[in-house]
N, C-alpha and C positions, 0 to 999 in steps of 0.2 A: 665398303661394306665387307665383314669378313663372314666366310662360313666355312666349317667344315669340310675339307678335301673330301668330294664325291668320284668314287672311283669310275662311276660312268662319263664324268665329261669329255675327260682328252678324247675318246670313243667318237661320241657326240659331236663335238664338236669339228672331228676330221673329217667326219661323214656329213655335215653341212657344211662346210669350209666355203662355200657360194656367196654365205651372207656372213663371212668375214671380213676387216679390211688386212691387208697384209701391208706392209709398210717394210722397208729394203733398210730405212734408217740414212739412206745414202743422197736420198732425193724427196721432194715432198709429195704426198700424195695428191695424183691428179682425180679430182670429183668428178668429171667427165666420162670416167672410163668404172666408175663404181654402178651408176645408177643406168636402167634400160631412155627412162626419161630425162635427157641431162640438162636441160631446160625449165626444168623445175629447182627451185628453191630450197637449199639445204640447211637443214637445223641442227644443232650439233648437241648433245646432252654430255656434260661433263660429268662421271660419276653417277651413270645408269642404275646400280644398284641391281633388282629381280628383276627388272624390265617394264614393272605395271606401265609407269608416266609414259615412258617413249611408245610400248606397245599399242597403248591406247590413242596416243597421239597419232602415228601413224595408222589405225584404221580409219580413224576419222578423216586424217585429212593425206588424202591420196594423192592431191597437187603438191605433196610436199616429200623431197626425200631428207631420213632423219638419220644423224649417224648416234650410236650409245657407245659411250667411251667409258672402258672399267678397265682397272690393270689385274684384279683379279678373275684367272682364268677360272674358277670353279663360278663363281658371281657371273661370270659372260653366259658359259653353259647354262646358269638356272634361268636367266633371262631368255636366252634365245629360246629355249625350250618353253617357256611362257608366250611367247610370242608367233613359234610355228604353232603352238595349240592354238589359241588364242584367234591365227586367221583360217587355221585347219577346219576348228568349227562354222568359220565366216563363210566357208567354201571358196578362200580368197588366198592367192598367191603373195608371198612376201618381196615384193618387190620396188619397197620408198622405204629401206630400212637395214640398214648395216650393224654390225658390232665392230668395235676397234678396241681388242684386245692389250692395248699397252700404254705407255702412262710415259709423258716428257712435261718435265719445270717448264721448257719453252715449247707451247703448241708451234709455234711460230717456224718451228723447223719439220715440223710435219704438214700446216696446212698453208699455201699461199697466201699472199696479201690480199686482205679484200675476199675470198674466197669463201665467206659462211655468214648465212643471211639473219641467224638467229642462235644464241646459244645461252643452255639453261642451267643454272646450280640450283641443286635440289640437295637439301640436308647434308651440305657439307661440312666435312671433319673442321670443328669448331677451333681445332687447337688452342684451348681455353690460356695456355700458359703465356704470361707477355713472352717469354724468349722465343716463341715459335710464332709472333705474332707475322714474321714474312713467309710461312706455311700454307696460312691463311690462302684460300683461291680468289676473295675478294680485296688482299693486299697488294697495294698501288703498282707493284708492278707487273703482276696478272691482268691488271687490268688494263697496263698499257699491252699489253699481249693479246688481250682480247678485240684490244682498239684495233691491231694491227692486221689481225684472218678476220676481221668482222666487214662486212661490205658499208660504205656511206649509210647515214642514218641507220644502221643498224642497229637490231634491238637483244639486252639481253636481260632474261627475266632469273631473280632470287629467291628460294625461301629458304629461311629455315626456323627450327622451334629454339633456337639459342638467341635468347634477346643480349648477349652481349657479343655475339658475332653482328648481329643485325645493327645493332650500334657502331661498333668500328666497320662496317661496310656502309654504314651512313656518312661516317668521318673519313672516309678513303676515296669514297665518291666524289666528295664537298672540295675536296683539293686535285681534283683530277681532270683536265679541263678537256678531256679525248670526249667524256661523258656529258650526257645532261638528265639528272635525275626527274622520270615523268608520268611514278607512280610509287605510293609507301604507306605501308599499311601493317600497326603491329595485331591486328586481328581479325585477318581474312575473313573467316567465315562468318563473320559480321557485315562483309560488305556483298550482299546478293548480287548484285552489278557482276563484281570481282570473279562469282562463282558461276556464272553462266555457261562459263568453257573452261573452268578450272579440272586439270584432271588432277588427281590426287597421289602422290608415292606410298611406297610401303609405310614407310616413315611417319608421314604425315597423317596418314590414316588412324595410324597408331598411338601419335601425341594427340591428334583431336579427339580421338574419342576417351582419352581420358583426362580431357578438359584442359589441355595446353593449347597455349594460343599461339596462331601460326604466323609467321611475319612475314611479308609478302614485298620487292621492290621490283620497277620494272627501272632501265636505263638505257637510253640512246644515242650513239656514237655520235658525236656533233660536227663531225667530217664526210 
């Protein structure tokens, strides 16, 4: 997600730097030494955007720490600023919830094997063009990446409003044998079940209420 250079973030965000992850580049990051609770279960959102999903997601569920992964830094700052308001007015401390400021082809050299119990793509850049079709973050070898920091049976959930991403990550899936496809749905909010703990993105928000239909896939590591 791009926005406008906001001259307050670098500010902002030096002066929270607690609920940043910093990353050396050198070694991978240890999840152990991020969260106060290191026995709880981490969830990882690829491409956080303003923060709404991940923010909301961590208030609700406090057994869980979440890490929001954006590579732009103005986009980190408007999120985290969404997210200290957000538990400021909860009267609640930010503490099952990170930002990780920067952006690698291979997670895999940032996060350990097995090391991430859940991870989410939320309106991911469609790159509509076929030549940028290995761009794609649901392209077969993201996916063996994901197979690879994600822990056994691990689960990772999709949406987005491009029904022809949602198609080639149907067909990326189907050849992919790390996964096992065990939920797909080209119109979410049709399915009441679906929306019981559904939290919504900016994004999303936005294409449903003017009547785009949202596509929804859940998938589980088979190792």
């Amino acid at each position: 997600m791009r926005l406008r250079n906001k001259p307050w973030v670098k500010e902002y965000l030096k002066n929270n730097s607690k609920y940043l992850i910093k990353w050396d580049k050198e070694s991978k990051i240890n999840l152990a030494d991020l969260f106060e609770n290191t026995k709880q279960p981490v969830h990882l959102e690829i491409g956080c955007g303003k923060g709404n999903f991940i923010t909301n997601h961590a208030l609700k569920e406090e057994n869980i720490n979440f890490i929001g992964m954006e590579k732009e830094e103005t986009v980190v700052g408007v999120a985290l600023k969404k997210t200290l308001t957000e538990f400021n007015q909860k009267n609640r401390e930010v503490t099952n919830l990170k930002y990780f400021n920067d952006f690698a082809e291979d997670l895999s050299d940032i996060f350990a094997p097995s090391s991430i119990d859940k991870i989410y793509l939320n309106f991911s850049d469609p790159w509509p063009k076929a030549r940028h079709a290995k761009k794609r973050l649901t392209y077969r070898t993201f996916l063996d990446i994901y197979a690879n920091i994600i822990k056994s049976n691990g689960i990772l959930e999709f949406k987005t409003d491009n029904d022809g991403l949602f198609s080639f990550s149907l067909e990326e899936i189907s050849e992919n044998k790390n996964w096992e496809l065990i939920y797909q749905t080209t119109d979410l909010y049709s399915d009441q079940t679906a929306l019981e703990n559904n939290i919504p993105t900016e994004y999303e928000t936005k294409f449903h209420n003017i009547g785009k239909n949202i596509n929804k896939l859940i998938i589980k590591k088979t190792f």
